[in-house]
C-alpha positions as CSV (number, residue, x, y, z in Angstrom):
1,X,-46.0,-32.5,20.9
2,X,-45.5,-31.8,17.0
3,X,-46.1,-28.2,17.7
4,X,-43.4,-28.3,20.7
5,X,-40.5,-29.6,18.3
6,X,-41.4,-27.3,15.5
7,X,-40.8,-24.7,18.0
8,X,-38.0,-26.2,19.8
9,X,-36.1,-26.6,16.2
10,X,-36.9,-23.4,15.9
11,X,-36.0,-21.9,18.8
12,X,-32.5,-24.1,18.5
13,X,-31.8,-22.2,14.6
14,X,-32.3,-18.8,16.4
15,X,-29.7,-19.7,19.1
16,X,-27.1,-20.5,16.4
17,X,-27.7,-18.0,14.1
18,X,-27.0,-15.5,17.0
19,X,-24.0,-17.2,18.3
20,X,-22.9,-17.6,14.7
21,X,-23.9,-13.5,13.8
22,X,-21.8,-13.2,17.3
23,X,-18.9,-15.0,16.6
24,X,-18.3,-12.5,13.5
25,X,-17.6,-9.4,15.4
26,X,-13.8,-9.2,15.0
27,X,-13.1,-6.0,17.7
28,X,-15.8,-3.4,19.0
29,X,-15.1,-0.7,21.5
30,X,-18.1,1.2,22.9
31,X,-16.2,3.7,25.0
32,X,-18.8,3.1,27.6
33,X,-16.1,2.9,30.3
34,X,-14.1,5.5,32.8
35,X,-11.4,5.0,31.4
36,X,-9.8,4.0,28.3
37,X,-9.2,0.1,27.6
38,X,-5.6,-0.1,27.4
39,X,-5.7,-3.4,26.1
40,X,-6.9,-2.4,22.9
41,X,-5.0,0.8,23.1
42,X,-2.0,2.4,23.4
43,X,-1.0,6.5,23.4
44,X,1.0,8.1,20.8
45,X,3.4,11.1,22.9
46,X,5.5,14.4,21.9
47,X,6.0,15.6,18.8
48,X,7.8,12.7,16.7
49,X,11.3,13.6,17.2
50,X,14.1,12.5,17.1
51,X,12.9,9.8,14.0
52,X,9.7,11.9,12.7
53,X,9.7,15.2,13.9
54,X,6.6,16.9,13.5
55,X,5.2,13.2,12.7
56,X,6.3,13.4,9.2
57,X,4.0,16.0,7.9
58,X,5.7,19.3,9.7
59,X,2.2,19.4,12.6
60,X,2.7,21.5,14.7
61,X,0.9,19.3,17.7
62,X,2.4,17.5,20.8
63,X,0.5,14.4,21.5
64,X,-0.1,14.2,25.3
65,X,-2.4,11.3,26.8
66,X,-4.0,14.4,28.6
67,X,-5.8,16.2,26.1
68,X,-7.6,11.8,24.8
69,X,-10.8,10.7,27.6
70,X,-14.0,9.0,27.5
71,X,-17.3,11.2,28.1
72,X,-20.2,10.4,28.0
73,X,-20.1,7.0,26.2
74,X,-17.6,8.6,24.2
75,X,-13.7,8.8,22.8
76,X,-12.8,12.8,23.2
77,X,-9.6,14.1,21.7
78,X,-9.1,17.6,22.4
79,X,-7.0,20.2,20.4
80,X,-5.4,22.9,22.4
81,X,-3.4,25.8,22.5
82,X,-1.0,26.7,25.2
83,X,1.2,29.7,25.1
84,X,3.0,29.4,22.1
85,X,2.8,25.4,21.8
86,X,-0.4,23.0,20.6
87,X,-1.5,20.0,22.5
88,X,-3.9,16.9,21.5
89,X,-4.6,13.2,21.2
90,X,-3.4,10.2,19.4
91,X,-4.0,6.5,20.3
92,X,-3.4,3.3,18.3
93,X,-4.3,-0.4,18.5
94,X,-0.4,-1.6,17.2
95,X,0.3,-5.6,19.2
96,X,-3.1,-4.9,20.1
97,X,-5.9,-5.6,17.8
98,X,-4.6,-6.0,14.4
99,X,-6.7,-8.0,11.5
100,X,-6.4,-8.7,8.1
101,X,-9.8,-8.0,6.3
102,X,-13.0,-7.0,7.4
103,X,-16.2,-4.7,8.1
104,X,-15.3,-1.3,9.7
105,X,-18.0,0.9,10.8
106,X,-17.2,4.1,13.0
107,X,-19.1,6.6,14.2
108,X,-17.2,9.8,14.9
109,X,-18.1,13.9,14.3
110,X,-15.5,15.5,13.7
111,X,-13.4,18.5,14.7
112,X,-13.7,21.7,12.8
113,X,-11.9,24.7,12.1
114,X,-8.9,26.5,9.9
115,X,-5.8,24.0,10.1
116,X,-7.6,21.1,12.3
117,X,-6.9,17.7,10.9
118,X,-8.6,14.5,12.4
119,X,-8.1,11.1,11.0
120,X,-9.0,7.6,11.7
121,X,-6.6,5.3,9.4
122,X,-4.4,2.2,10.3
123,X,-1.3,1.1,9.0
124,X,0.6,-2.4,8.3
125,X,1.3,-4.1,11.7
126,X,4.5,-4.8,10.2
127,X,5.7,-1.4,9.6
128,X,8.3,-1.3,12.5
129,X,10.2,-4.0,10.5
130,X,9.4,-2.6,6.4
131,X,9.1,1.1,7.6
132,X,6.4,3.6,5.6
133,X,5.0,3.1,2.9
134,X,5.7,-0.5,2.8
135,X,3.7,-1.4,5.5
136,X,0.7,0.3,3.7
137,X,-1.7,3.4,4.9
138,X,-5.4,2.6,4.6
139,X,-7.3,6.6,5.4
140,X,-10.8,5.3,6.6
141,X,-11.2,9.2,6.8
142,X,-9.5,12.3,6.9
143,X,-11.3,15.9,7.6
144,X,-8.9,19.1,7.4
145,X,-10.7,22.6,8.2
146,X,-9.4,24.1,5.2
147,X,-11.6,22.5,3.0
148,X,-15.0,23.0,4.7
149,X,-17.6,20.4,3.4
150,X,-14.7,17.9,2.3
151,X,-13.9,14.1,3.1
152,X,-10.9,12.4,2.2
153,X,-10.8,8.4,1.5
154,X,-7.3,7.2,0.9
155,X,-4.5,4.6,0.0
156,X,-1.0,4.9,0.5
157,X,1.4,2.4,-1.2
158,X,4.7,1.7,-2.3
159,X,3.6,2.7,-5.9
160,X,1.7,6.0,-4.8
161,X,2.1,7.9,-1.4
162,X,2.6,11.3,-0.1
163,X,-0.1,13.0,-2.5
164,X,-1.2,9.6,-3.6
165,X,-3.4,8.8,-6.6
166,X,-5.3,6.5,-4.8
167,X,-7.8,8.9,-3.4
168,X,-11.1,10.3,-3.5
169,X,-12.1,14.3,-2.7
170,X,-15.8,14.0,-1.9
171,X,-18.3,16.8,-1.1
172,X,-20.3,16.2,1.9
173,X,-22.3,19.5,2.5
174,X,-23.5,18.1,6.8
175,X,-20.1,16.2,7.4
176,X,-19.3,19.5,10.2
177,X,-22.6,18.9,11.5
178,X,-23.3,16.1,14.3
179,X,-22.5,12.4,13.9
180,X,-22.1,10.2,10.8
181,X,-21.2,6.8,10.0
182,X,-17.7,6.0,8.5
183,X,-17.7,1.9,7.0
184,X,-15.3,0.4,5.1
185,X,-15.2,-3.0,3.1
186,X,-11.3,-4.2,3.0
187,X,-11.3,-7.8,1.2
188,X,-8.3,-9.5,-0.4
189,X,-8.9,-7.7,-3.5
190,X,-10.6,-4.0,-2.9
191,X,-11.0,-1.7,-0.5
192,X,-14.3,0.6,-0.6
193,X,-15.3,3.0,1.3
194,X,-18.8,4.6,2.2
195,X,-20.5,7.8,4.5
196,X,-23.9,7.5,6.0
197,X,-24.5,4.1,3.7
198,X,-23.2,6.2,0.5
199,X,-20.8,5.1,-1.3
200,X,-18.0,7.3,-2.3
201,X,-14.8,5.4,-3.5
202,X,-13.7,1.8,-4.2
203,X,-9.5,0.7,-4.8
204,X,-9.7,-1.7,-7.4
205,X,-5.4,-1.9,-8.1
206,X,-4.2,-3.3,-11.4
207,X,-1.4,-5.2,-10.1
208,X,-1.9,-7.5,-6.7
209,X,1.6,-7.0,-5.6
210,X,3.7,-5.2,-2.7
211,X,4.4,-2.0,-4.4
212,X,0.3,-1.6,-5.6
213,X,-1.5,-3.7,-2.6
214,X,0.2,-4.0,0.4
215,X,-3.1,-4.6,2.5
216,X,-3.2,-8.7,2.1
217,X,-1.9,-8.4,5.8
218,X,-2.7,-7.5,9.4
219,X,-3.0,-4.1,10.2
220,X,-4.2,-2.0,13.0
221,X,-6.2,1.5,14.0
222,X,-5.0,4.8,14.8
223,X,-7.0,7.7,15.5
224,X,-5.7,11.5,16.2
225,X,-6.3,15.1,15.8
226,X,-3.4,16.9,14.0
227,X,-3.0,20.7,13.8
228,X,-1.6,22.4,10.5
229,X,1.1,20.7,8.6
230,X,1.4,20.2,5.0
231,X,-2.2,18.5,4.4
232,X,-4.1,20.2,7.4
233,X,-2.3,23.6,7.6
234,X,0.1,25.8,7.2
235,X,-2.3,28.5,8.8
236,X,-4.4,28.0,11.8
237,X,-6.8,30.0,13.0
238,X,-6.2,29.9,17.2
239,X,-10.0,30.9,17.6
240,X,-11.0,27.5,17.0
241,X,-9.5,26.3,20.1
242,X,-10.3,24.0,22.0
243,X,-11.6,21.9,19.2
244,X,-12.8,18.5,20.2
245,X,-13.2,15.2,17.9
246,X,-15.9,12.3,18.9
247,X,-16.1,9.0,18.1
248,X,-18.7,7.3,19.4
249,X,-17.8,3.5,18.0
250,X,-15.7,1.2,16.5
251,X,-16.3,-2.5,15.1
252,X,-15.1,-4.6,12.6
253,X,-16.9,-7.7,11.9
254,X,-15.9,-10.1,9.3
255,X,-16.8,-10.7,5.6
């Protein structure tokens, strides 16, 4: 019988911890579906105009729900040519799932080639009411074809945006090749990000106010595949077409 309780209390601290390691997961999407789960996402369409015409950064890409599905267990944005116009995909999580702090761990391989640009990033939830940069830009990661063997980790601010300070350049000699692991810490007061369990660059601001940390709010996910413009382009080289950008998860779990 004392053998039966021990087990029994045992069996009991198991149960909670894994309810308890459960109840931590803040949002995870799989992409193990037919379809997309539009109630953790929404598409971004056309080509930003009349308000941000060429979505702020003169890309020469019109976003079309057509060119974003799920294959194969995974999230597929394709980047196109057609004629003389470029297609591809962009879908957020804004009114969807928006936190404020936590775990984030993708896994995405990205798209190559001169004057491709994927990102995955989120922004302020309250940007439609304080506009950009006030709602704050966190870069979780940003690959342009240019710079082959290049990742960009970055924070855009009231105090620094555009070609912000706060950013790191790091060398990745594999990032073109296969799948790798994108995580990053967001607390309260840093932000740090890491590749494949490396770390590469922590935001540490001076001053905890609006203009130098806007991110002690809710914000949510966006993740597209730009062509040219002034970070990813000018030049692209058509050849690469159709480029394609995987991501195979997402999850955020708490701190």
């Amino acid at each position: 019988m004392k053998n039966f309780k021990i087990s029994s209390i045992a069996i009991l601290l198991i149960a909670a911890n894994t309810l308890t390691s459960c109840s931590k997961v803040i949002f995870k999407d799989t992409f193990n579906k037919d379809q997309l789960n539009m109630d953790n996402w929404s598409y971004e369409e056309g080509d930003g105009c009349p308000d941000l015409c060429g979505w702020g950064n003169a890309e020469r890409q019109i976003y079309s729900r057509d060119f974003v599905e799920l294959e194969n267990g995974k999230l597929v944005i394709t980047a196109v040519k057609d004629g003389d116009k470029y297609y591809s995909g962009k879908i957020n999580t804004k009114d969807k799932v928006e936190f404020k702090y936590g775990n984030i761990e993708i896994r995405a391989k990205v798209a190559t080639g001169q004057g491709i640009w994927p990102a995955l990033w989120m922004l302020g939830a309250d940007i439609s009411e304080v506009g950009w940069p006030a709602s704050g830009e966190i870069d979780l990661m940003e690959y342009v074809g240019k710079e082959p063997h290049t990742l960009y980790t970055s924070l855009h601010t009231p105090a620094s945006h555009g070609e912000t300070i706060n950013s790191k350049k790091t060398t990745l000699r594999d990032i073109e090749e296969g799948y790798h692991i994108y995580r990053t810490e967001w607390t309260e007061d840093h932000i740090s990000f890491s590749v494949d369990g490396n770390l590469v660059y922590t935001f540490t601001p001076e001053n905890y106010d609006e203009k130098e940390y806007p991110f002690r709010k809710p914000f949510y996910f966006l993740i597209n595949l730009a062509v040219g413009g002034n970070f990813g382009g000018p030049e692209v080289d058509d050849a690469i077409f159709p480029a394609k950008f995987y991501v195979d998860y997402i999850k955020v779990t708490k701190l």
